[in-house]
BAFI-3210 file (N, C-alpha, C; in Angstrom, 3 decimals, decimal comma, padded with zeros to 6 digits):
// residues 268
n [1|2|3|4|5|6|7|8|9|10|11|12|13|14|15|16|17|18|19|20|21|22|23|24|25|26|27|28|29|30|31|32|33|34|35|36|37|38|39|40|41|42|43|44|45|46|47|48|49|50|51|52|53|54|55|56|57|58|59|60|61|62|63|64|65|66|67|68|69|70|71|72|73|74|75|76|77|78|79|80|81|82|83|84|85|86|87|88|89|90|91|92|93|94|95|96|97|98|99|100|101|102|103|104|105|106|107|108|109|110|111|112|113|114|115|116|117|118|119|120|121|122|123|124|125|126|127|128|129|130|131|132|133|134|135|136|137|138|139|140|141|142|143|144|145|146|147|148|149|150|151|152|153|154|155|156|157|158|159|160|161|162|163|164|165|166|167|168|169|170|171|172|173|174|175|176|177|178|179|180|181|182|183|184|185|186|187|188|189|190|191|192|193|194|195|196|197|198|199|200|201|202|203|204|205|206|207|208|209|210|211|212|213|214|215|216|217|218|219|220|221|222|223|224|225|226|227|228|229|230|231|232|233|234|235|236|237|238|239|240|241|242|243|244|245|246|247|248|249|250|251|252|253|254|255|256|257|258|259|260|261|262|263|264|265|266|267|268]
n.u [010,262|010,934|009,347|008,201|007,344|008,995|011,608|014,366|017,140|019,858|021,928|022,459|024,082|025,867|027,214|029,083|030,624|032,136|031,725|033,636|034,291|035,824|037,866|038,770|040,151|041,856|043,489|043,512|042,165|042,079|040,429|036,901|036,640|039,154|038,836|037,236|037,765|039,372|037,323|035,769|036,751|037,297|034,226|034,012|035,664|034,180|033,010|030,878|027,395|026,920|024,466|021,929|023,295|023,434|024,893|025,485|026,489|027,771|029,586|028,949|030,718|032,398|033,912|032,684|029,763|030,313|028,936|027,536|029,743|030,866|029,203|029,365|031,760|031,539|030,527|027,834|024,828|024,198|022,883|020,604|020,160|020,034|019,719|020,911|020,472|021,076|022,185|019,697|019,790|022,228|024,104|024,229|024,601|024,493|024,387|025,200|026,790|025,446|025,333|025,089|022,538|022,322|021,091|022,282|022,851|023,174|020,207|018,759|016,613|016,439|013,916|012,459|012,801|012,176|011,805|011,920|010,773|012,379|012,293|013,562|015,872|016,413|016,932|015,743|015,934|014,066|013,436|011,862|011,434|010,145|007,641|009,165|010,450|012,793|015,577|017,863|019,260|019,980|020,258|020,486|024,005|025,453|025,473|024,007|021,804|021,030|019,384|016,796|015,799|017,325|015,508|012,725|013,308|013,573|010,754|009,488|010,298|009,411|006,735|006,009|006,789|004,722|002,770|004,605|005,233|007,437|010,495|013,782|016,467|018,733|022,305|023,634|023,407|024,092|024,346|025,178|024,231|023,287|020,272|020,227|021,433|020,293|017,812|016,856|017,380|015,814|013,095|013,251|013,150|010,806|009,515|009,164|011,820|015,135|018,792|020,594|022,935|022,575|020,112|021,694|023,455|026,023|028,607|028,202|029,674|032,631|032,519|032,927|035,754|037,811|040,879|043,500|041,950|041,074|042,588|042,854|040,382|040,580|040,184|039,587|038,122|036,316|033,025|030,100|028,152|027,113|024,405|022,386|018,488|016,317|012,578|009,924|008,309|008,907|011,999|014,994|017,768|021,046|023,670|026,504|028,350|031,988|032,503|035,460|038,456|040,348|041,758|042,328|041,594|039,931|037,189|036,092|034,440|033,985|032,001|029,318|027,882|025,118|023,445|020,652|017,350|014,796|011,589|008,813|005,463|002,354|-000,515|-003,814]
n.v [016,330|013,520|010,333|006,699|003,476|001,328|000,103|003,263|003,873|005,728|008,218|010,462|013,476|015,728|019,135|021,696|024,156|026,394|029,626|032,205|035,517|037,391|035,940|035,226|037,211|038,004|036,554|033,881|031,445|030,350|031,893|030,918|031,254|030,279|027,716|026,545|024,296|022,538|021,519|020,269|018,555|016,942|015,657|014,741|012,600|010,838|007,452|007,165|007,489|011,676|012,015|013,402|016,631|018,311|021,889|024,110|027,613|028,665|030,994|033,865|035,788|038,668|037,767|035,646|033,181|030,846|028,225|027,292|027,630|025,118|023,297|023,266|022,552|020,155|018,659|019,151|020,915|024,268|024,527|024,798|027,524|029,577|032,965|032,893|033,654|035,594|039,026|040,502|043,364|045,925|045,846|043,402|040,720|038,294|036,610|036,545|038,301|037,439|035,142|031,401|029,213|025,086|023,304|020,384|018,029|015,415|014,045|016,615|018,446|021,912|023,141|021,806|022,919|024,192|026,645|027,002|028,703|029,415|030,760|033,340|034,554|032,253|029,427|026,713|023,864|021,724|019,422|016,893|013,393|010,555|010,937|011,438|013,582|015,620|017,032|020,113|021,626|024,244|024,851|027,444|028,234|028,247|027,990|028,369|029,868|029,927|027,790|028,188|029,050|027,245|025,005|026,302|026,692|024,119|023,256|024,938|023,880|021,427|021,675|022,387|020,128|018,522|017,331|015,751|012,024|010,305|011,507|012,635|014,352|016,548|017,639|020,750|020,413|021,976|020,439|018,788|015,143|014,680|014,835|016,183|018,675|018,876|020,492|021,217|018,578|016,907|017,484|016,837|013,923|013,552|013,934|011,795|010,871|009,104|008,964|008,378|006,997|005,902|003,576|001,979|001,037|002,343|004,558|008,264|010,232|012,439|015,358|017,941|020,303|019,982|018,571|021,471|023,781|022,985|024,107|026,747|027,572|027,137|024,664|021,510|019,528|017,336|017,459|016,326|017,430|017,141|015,562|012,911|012,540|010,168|009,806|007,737|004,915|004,168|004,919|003,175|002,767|002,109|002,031|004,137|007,165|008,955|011,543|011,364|013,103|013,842|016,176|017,609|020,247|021,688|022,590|023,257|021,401|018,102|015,900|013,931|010,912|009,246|006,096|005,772|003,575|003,771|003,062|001,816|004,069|002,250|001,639|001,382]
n.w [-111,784|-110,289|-110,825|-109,506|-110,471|-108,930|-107,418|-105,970|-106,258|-104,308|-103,614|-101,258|-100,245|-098,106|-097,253|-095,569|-096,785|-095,733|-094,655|-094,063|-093,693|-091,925|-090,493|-092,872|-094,213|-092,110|-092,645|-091,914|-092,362|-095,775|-099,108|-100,104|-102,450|-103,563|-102,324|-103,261|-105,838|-104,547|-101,949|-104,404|-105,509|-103,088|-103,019|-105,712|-105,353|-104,677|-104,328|-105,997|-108,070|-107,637|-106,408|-104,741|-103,422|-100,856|-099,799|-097,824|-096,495|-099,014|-100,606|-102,774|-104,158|-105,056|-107,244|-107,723|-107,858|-105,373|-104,546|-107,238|-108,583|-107,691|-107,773|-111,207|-111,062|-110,173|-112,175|-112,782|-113,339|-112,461|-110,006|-107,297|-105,328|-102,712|-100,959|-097,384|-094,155|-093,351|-092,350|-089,578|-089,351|-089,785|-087,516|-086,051|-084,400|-085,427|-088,546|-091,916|-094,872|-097,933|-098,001|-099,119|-099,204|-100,392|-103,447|-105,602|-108,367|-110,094|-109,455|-109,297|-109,958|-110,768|-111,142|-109,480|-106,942|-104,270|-101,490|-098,236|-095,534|-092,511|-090,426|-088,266|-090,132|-091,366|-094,098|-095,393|-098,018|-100,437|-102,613|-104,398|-104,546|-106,403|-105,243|-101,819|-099,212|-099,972|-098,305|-097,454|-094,942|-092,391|-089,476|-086,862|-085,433|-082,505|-078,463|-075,536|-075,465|-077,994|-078,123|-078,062|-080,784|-082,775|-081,827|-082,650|-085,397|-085,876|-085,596|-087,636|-089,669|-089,508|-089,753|-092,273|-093,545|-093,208|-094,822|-095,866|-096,000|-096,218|-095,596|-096,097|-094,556|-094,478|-093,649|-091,778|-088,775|-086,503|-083,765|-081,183|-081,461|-078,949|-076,123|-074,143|-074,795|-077,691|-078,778|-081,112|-082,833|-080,847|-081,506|-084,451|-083,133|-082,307|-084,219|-085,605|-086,419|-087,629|-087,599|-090,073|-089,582|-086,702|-087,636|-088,922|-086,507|-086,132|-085,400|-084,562|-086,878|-085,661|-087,281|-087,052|-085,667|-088,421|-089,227|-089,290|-088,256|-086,148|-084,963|-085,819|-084,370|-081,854|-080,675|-078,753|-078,820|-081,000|-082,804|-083,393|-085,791|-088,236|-090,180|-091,555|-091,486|-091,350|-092,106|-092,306|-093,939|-096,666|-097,186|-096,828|-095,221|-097,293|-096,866|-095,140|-094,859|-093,863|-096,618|-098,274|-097,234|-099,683|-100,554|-097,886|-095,547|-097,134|-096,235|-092,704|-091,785|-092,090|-094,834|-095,558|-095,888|-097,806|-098,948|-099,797|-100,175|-101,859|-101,514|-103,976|-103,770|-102,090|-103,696|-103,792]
ca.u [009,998|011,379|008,002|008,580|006,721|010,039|013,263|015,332|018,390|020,144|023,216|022,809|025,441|025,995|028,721|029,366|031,833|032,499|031,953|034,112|035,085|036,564|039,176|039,783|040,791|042,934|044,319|043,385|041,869|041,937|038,934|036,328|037,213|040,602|039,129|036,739|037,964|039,591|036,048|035,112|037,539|036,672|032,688|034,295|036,409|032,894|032,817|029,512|027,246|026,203|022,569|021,373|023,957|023,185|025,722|025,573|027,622|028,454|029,341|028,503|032,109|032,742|034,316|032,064|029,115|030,976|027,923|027,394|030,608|031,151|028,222|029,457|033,356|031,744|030,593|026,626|024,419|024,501|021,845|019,618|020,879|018,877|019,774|020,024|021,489|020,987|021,798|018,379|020,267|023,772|024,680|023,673|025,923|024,008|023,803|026,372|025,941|025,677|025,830|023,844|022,346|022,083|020,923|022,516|022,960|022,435|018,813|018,092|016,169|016,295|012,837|011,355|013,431|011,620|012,138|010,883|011,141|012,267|012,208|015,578|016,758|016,921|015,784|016,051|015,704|013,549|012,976|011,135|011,975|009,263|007,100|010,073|010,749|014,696|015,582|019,126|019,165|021,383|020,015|021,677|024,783|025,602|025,408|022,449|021,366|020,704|018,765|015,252|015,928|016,976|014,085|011,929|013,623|013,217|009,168|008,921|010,628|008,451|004,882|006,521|006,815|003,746|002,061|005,004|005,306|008,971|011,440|015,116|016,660|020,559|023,167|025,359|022,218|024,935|024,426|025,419|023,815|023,195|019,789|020,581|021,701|020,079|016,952|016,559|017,205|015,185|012,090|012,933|012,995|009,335|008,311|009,593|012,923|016,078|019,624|021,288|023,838|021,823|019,661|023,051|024,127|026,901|029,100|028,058|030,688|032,820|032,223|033,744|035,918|038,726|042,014|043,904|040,725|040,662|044,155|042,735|039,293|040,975|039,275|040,205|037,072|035,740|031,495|029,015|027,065|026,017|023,692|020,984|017,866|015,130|011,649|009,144|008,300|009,504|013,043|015,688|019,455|021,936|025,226|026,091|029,871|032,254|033,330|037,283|039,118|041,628|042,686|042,606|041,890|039,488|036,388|036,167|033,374|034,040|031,290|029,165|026,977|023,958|023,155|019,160|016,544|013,537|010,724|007,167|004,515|001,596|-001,193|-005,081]
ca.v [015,440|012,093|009,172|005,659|002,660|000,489|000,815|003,825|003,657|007,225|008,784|011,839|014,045|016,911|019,345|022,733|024,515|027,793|030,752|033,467|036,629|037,877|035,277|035,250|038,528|037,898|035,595|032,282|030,902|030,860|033,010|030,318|031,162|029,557|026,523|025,771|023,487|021,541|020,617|020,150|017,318|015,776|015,457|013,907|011,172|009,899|006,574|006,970|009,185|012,412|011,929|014,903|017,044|019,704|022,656|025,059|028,197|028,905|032,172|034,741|036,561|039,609|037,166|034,212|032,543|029,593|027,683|027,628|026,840|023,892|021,941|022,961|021,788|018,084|018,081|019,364|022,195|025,287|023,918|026,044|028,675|030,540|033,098|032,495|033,840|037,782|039,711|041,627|045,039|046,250|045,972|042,228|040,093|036,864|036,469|037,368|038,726|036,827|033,399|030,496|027,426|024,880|021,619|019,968|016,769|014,274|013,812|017,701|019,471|023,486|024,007|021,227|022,745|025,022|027,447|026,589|029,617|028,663|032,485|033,847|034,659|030,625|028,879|025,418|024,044|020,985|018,584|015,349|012,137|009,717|011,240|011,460|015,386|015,881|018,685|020,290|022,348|024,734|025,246|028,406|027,782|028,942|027,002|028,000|031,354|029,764|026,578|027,862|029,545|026,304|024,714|027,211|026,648|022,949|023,009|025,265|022,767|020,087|022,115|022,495|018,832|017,563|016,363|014,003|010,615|009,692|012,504|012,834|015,554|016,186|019,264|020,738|020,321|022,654|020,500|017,268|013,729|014,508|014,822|017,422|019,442|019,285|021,035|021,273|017,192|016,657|018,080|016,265|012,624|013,387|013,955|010,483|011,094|008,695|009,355|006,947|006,290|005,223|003,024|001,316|000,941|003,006|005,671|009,575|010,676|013,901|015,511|019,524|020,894|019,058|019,074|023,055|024,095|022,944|025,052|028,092|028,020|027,183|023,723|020,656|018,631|017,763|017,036|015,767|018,059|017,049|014,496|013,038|011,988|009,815|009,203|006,616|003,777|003,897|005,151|002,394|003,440|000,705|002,610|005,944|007,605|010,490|012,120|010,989|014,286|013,472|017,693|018,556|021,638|022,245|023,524|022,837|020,557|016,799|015,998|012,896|010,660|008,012|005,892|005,274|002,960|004,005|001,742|002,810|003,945|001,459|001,590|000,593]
ca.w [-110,644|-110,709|-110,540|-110,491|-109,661|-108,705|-105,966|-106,473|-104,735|-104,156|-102,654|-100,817|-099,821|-097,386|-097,087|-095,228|-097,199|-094,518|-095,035|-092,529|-094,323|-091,085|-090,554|-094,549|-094,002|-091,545|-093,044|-090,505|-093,551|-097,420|-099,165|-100,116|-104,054|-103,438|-101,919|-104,168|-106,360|-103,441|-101,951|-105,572|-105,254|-102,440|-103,772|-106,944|-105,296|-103,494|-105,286|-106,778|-108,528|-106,567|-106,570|-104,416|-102,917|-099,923|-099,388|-096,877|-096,547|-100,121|-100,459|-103,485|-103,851|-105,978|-108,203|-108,154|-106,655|-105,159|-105,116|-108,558|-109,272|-107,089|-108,928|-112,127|-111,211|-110,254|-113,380|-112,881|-113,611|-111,317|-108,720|-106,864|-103,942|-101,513|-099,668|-096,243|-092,893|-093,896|-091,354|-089,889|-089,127|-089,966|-086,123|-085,447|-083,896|-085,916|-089,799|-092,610|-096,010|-099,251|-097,696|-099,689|-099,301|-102,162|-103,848|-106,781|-108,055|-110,629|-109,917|-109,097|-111,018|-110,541|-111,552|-108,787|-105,844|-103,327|-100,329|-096,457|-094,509|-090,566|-089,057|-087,419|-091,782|-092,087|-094,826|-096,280|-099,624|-100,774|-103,695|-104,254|-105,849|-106,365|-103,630|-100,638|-100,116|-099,637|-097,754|-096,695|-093,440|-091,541|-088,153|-086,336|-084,298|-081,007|-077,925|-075,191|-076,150|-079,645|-078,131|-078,442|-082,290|-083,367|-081,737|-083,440|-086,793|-086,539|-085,444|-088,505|-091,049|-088,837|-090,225|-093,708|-093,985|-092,399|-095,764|-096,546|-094,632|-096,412|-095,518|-095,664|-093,961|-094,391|-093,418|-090,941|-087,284|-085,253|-082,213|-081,577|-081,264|-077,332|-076,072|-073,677|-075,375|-078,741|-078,974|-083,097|-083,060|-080,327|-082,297|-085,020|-082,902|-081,534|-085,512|-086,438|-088,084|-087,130|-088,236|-091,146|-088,823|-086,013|-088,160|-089,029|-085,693|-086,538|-084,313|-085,115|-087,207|-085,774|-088,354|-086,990|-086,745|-088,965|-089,810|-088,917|-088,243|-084,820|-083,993|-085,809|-083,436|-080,573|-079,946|-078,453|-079,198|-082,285|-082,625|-084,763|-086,049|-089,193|-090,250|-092,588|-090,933|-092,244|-091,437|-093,392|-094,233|-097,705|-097,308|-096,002|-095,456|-097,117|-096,529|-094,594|-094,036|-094,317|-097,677|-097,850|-097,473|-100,316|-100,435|-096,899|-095,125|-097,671|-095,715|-091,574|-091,581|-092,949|-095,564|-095,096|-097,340|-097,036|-099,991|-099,477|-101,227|-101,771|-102,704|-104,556|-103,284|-102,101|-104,520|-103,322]
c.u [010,214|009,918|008,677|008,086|007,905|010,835|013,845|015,968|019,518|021,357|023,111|024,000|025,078|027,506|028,816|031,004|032,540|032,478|032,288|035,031|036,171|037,649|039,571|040,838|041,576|043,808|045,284|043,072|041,815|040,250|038,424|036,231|038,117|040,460|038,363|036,329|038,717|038,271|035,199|036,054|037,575|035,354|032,975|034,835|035,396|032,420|031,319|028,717|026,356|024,951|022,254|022,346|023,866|024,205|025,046|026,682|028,477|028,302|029,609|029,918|031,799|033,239|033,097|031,073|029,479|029,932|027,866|028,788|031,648|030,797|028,845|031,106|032,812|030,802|028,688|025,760|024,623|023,546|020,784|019,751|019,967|020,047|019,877|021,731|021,873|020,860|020,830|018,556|021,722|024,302|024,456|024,523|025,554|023,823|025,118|026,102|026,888|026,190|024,662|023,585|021,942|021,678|021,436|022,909|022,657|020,817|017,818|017,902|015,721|014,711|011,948|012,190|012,514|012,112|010,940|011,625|011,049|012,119|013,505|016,215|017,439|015,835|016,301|015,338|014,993|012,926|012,583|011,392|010,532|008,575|007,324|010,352|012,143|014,990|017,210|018,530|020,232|020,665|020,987|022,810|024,708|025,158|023,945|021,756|020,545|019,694|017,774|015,180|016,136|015,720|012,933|012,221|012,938|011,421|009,255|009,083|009,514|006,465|004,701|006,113|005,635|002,635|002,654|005,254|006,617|009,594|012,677|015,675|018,010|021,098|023,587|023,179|022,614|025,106|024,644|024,338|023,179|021,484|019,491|020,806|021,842|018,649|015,907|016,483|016,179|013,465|012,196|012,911|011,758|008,642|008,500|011,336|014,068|017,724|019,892|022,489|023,554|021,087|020,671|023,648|025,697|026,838|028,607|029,371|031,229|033,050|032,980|034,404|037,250|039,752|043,434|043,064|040,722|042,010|043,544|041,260|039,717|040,148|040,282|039,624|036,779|033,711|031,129|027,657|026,659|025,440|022,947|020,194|016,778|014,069|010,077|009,128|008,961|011,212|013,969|017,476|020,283|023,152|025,461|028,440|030,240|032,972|034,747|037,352|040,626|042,378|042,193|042,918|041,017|038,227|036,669|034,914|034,040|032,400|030,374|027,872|025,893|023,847|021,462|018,499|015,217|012,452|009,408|006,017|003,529|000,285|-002,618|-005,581]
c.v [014,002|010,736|007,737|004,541|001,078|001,216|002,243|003,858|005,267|007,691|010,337|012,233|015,307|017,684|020,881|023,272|025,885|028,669|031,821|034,848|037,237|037,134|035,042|036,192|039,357|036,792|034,230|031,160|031,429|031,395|031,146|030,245|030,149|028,132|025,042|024,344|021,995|020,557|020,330|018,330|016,599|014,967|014,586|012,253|010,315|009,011|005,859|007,622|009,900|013,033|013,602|015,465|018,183|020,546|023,637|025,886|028,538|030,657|033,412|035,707|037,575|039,210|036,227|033,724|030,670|028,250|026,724|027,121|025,518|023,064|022,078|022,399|020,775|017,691|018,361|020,849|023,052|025,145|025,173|026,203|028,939|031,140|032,869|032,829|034,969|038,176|040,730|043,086|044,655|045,772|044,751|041,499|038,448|037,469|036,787|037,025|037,892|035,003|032,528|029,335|026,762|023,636|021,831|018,947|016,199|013,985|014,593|018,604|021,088|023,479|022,981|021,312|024,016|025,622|027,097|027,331|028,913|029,809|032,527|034,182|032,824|030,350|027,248|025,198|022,072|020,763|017,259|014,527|010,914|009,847|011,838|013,210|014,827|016,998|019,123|021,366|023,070|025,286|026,667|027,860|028,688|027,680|027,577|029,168|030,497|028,416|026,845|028,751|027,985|025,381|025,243|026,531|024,928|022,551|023,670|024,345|021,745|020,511|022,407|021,108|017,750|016,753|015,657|013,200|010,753|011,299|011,779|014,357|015,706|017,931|019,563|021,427|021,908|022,532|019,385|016,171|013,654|015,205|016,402|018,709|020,242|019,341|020,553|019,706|016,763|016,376|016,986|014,714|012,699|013,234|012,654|010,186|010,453|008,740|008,617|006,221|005,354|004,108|001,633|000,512|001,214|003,939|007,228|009,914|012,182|014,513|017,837|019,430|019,674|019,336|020,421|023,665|024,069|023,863|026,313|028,717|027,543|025,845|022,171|018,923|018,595|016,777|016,687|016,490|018,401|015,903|013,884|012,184|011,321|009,272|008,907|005,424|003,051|004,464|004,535|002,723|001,927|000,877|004,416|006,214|008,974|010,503|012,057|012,817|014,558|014,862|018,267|019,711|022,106|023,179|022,770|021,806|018,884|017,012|014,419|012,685|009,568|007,492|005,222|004,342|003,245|003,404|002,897|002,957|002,867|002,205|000,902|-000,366]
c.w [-111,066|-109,982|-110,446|-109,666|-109,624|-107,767|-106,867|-105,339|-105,064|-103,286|-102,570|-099,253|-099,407|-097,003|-097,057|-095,518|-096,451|-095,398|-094,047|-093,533|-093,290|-090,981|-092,098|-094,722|-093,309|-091,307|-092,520|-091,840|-094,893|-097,629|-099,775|-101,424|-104,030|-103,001|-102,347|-104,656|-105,474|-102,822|-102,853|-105,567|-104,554|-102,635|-104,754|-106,862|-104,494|-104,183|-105,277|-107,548|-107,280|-106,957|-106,405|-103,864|-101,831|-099,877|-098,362|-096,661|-097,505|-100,345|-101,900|-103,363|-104,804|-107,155|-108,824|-107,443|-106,651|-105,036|-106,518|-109,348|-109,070|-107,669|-110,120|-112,237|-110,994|-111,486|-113,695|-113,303|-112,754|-110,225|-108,778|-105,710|-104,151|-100,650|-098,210|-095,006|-092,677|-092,555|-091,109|-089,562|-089,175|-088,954|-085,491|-085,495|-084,856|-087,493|-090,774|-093,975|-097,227|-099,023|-097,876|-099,199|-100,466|-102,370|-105,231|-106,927|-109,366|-110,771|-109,448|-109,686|-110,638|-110,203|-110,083|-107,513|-105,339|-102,226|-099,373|-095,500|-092,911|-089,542|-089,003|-089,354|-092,088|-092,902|-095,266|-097,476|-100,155|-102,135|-103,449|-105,415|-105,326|-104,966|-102,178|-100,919|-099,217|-098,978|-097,063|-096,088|-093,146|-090,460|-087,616|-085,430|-082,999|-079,961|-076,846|-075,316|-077,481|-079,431|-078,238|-080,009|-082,836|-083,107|-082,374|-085,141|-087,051|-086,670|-086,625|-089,658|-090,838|-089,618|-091,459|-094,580|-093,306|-093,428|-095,875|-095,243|-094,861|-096,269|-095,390|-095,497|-093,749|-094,004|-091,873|-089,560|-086,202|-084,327|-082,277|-081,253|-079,524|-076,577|-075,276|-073,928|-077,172|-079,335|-080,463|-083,408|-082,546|-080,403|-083,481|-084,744|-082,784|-082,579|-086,174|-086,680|-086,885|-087,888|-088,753|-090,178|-087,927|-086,392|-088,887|-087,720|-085,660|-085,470|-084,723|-085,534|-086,462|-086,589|-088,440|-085,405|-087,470|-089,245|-089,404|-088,219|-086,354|-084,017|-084,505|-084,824|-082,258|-079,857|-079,437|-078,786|-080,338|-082,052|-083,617|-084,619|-087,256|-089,602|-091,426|-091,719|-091,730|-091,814|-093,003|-093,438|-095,573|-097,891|-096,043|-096,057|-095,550|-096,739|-095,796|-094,545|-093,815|-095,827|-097,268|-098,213|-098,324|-100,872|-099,275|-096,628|-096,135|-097,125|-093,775|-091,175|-092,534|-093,747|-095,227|-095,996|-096,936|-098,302|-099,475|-100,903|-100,687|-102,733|-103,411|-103,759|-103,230|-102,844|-103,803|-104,351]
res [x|x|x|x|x|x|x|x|x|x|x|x|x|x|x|x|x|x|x|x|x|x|x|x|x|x|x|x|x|x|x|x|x|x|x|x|x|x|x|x|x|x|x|x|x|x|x|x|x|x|x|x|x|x|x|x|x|x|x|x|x|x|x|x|x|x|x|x|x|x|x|x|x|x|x|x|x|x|x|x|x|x|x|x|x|x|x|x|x|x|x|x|x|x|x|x|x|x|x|x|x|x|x|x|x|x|x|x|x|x|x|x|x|x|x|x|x|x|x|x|x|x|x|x|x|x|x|x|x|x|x|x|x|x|x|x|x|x|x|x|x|x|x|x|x|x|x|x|x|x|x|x|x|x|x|x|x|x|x|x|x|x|x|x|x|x|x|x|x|x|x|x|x|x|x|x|x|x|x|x|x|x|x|x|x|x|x|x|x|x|x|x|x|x|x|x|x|x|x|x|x|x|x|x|x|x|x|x|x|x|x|x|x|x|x|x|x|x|x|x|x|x|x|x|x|x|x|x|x|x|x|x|x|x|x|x|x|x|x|x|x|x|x|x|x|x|x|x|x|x|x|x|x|x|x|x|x|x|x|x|x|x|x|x|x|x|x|x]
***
């Protein structure tokens, strides 16, 4: 656990690397082995160091857990994956097998990362730096069928995190920036929490889908649906963007970063 009675200033990073065995396998997209080292390369050219890093969607191959070997291509230990997104019967149209979520980073330590069950087979993954808990997310997708699961998911993260004041909260939301129509955010405006962008006065990045991506799902739009949110008094956002995509086509999500400062706790 990182202590410290002074600023630390921090760059966290988020970044849904896909995981679709079905279109791998029909060969819409490369397998998520193959692409690896590509979004290992975009992470690398993020001119700074990568503090905390969220993934989502790393997927456990027969070869490799891609995970695992993302952190250790930018140059870090093998983080810490979770499970998450298990389908709850063979026959279920929601969930798919061997797909992780992860933290790693520069100033993440395996042994002080934790699991925060949300229901529906979601989980997220949290560590703390001088007090602040960190947390990457993957809300379920789907559009209104799926609006009271993510609502669900996010009240549970919301009763997870109700001892800390300073939160940051990063990863792929699945809904966009729109009030209307985003349940899981919505939940987390009422608990405090404002996006780095917003706090900027900055545009929401579209952030999916990117690149091919939008010809092989058939889209015309692209959204913003990932984020980092932050709520406190002690955590101030000095910079926010997207991860440059300098090997395109690597996963369908852009990647996107915040550099925060976080002061010390007040003392009586």
């Amino acid at each position: 656990m990182i202590a410290s009675t002074t600023e630390i200033r921090i760059n966290v990073l988020t970044q849904n690397v896909l995981h679709d065995v079905t279109r791998s396998k029909d060969e819409l997209i490369a397998w998520q082995d193959d692409r690896v080292a590509a979004i290992a390369n975009n992470l690398q050219a993020f001119p700074g160091s990568l503090d905390v890093v969220g993934v989502q969607e790393a997927y456990k191959s027969p070869h490799q857990h891609n995970g695992e070997a993302l952190a250790q291509k930018c140059g870090y230990n093998t983080g810490e994956w979770l499970q998450h997104n298990e389908k709850p019967h063979v026959h279920s149209s929601t969930g798919r097998s061997n797909e992780y979520i992860g933290l790693f980073g520069a100033m993440v330590d395996p042994a002080n990362v934790c699991k925060l069950e949300l229901g529906d087979n979601r989980r997220a993954l949290l560590t703390t730096i001088a007090g602040v808990a960190l947390v990457t997310l993957h809300l379920r997708a789907g559009g209104y069928k799926a609006w009271p699961l993510r609502r669900a998911q996010a009240q549970a993260l919301g009763q997870h995190l109700e001892q800390y004041e300073d939160v940051v909260l990063f990863g792929d939301f699945n809904e966009p920036p729109i009030k209307l129509v985003a349940p899981g955010r919505s939940v987390f405006e009422k608990q405090g929490y404002r996006s780095v962008f917003s706090s900027l006065d900055q545009s929401h990045p579209k952030t999916f889908p990117v690149g091919s991506y939008a010809d092989v799902y058939g889209m015309r739009s692209r959204w913003s649906l990932d984020d980092i949110m932050i709520r406190g008094s002690r955590v101030q956002t000095l910079a926010a963007g997207v991860i440059s995509q300098v090997t395109g086509d690597a996963t369908d999500h852009s990647g996107i970063w915040a550099t925060l400062n976080i002061t010390p706790p007040l003392h009586d």
